[in-house]
GUZA-425464 format. One record per residue (C-alpha): residue in three letters; x, y, z. Coordinates in steps of 0.1 Angstrom, whole numbers, plus 5000, padded with zeros to 4 digits. Layout:
N
alaXYZ/...
END
This chain:
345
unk500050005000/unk501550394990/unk501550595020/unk503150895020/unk506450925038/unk507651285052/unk510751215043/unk509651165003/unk508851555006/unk512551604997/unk512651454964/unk509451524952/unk510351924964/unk513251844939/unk511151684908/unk508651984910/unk511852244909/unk513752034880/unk510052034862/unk510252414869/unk513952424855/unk512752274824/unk510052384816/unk511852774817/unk514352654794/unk511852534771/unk510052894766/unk514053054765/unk515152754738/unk516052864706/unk516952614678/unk519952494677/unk520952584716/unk522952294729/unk523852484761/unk519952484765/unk518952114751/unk521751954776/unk520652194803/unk516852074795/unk518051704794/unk519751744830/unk516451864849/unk514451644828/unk516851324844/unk516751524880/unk513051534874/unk512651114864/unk514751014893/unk513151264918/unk509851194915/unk510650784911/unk512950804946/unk509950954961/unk507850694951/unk510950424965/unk510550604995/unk506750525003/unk506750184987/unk507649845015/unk511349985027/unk512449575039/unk512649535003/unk515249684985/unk514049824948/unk517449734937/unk516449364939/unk512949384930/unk511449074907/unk511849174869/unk508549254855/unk506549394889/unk505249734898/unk508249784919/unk511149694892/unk509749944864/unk509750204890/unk513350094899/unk514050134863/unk512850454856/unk515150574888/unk517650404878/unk517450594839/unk516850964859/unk520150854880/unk522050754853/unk521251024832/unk521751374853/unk525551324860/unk526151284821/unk524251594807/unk525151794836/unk529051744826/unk527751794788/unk525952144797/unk529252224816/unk531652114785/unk528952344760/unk528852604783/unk532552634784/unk532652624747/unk534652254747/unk533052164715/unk535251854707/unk533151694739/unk529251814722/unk529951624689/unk531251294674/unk532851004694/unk533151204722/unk529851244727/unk529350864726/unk532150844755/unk530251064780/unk527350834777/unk528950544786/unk528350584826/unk525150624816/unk524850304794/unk527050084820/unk524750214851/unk521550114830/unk522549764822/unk524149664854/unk521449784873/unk518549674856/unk519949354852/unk520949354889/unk517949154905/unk519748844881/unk523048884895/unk522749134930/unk526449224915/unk525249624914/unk523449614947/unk522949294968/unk520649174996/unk520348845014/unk516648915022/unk513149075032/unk514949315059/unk518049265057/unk521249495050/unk521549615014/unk524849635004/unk526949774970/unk528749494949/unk531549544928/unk529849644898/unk528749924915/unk531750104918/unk532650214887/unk529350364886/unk530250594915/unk533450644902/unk532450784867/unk529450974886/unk531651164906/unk534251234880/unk531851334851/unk529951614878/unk533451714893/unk534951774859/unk531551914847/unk531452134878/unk535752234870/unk534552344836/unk531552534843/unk533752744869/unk536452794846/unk534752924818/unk532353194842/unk536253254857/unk537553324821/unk534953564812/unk536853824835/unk535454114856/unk534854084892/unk530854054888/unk531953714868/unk534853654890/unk532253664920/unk529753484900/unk532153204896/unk533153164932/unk529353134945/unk528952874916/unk531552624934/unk530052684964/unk526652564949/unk528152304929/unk530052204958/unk526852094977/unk525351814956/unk528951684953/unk529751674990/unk525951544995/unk526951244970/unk530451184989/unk528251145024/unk525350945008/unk527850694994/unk529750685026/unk526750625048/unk526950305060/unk530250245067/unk530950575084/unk527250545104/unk525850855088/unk522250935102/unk521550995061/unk517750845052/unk516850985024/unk519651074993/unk520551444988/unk521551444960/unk518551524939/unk517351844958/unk520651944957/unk521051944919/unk518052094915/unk518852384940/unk522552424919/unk520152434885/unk518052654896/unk521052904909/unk522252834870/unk518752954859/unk518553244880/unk520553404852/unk518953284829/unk515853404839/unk517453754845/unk519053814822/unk518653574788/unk520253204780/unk522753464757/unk523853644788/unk524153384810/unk526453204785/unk527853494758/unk528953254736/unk525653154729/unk525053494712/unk528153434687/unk526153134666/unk524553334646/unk527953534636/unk529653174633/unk529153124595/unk529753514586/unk533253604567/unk533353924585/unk535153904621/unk533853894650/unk534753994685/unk532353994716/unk533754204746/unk532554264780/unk531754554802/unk534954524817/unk537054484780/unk537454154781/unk537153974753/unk534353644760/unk534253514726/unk535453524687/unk533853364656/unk536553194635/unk537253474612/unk538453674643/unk540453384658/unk542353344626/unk542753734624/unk544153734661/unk545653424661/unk546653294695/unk544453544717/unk542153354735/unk539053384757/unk539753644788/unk542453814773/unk541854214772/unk541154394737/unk543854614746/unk546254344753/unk544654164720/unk544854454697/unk545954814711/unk544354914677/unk541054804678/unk540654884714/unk541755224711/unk538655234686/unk536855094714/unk537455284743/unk536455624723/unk532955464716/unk532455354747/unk533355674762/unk530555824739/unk526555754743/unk525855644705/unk524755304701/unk526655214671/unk529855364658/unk531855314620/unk536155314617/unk538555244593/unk540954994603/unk544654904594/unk546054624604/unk548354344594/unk549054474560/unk545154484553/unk542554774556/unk539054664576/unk535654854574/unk534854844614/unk531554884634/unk530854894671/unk527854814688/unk526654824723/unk525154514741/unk522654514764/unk520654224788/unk516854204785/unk516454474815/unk518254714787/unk521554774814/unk525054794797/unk526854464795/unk529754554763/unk530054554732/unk530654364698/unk533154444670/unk532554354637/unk535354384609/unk535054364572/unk538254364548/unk537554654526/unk538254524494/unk534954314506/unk532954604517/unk530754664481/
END
């Protein structure tokens, strides 16, 4: 019989936020987003194994799930845990790898790679009532324990959400400015939390933690929805600036996306073969004492858009400034657009 456990509270708290989560990223999505499809994809797995653990928790607990006769009630709802589980650790690191522009990990084989904890955890664990390899118990009642199988699961969890989390810092870091700078320090304390929450659910039993119900969940969704507080504030293309440069990415002229602080946060290729060797977080003026000189008189100005004439390396560019803006209309920088002149007519 389902009776509703106060402790279930937790997790379905956390599948109503991650339902939230997702369903805000759905009205901000715009084609083509992958920041926003693996963010979506992460609260959609928080979500599925939320709501399912909060089901675990009011179902018969002298019966492990984990162990449950293939084909009941109680394995399909051990399944679709078990899918949420496997799931949120994967397209949280690939959210973190597109939101710090590590494109090589979004695409191709790679991409196949980060869903192999996610494959493994599936088939070991719903095949674990066969062999009790994954998690084992002797009996109604008695002690559940983790077999060996299970091990590897914990071990690519943890390091897919700690390299996910060492990305996502990184790249808010890298953006430069101390609003970011800040930004990125409160973002490892979130990120921190769910980690550490994982660490002490794992290490319940044999360090006699008085843990009953898993963390982790409510946790993610807490760190997700800190994530979508900018989003919500501010737009998907100011919470990640790169997003904005996709629709430069095909265009032959260069393009150069700078912050308030003159930082630059992003280049389509035409730019990074221009200024070869500059990278992300390096200052315009450090990058080009030209073009930021350019700069520094527009921005000193009020006008919204500004025209130069350009020379540099040999070649003469048609250049145009305009200010950027978040959806409350505040300053946030501004982007540089350059155009060989010989291509101009």
């Amino acid at each position: 019989m389902l009776v509703l456990e106060l402790a279930s509270l937790l997790p379905f708290a956390a599948a109503f936020l991650a339902a939230f989560l997702a369903s805000s990223t759905m009205r901000h999505y715009r084609r083509g987003d992958r920041i926003a499809i693996f963010f979506l994809l992460a609260n959609a797995a928080i979500l599925l194994w939320s709501f399912f653990y909060g089901i675990e928790l009011n179902l018969d607990p002298a019966s492990a799930l984990d162990v449950a006769p293939i084909g009941s009630a109680a394995y399909f709802v051990y399944v679709l845990e078990i899918i949420g589980l496997a799931s949120a650790p994967t397209y949280w690191f690939l959210f973190a790898a597109a939101y710090a522009r590590k494109t090589t990990w979004i695409k191709g084989w790679r991409l196949k790679l980060a869903h192999a904890p996610l494959v493994y955890t599936v088939l070991v664990a719903t095949t674990n009532p066969m062999h009790q390899l994954f998690v084992s118990q002797s009996g109604v009642g008695e002690p559940v324990g983790y077999g060996f199988l299970a091990y590897p699961n914990q071990i690519m969890t943890f390091g897919l959400i700690a390299w996910g989390t060492w990305l996502l810092i990184a790249a808010v870091w890298r953006y430069g400015g101390s609003t970011n700078r800040s930004q990125a320090i409160w973002l490892g304390i979130a990120t921190a939390m769910p980690f550490l929450g994982g660490l002490a659910w794992a290490l319940r039993s044999p360090l006699n933690l008085p843990i009953s119900v898993n963390p982790v969940p409510l946790l993610l969704s807490l760190l997700n929805a800190v994530l979508l507080y900018q989003v919500l504030r501010t737009g998907f293309a100011d919470l990640v600036p790169l997003a904005a440069l996709q629709v430069y990415r095909t265009m032959s002229d260069a393009v150069i996306v700078v912050n308030e602080v003159g930082s630059i946060v992003a280049m389509n290729p035409s730019a990074e073969r221009l200024l070869f060797g500059v990278q992300p977080g390096t200052a315009l003026a450090e990058a080009s004492p030209e073009i930021a000189e350019h700069a520094d008189r527009f921005m000193a100005g009020t006008a919204e858009y500004s025209e130069f004439e350009l020379s540099y390396d040999h070649a003469v560019y048609w250049g145009r400034i305009r200010r950027t803006r978040d959806s409350r209309r505040s300053p946030w920088g501004f982007i540089v657009l350059l155009t060989e002149a010989n291509r101009r007519f």
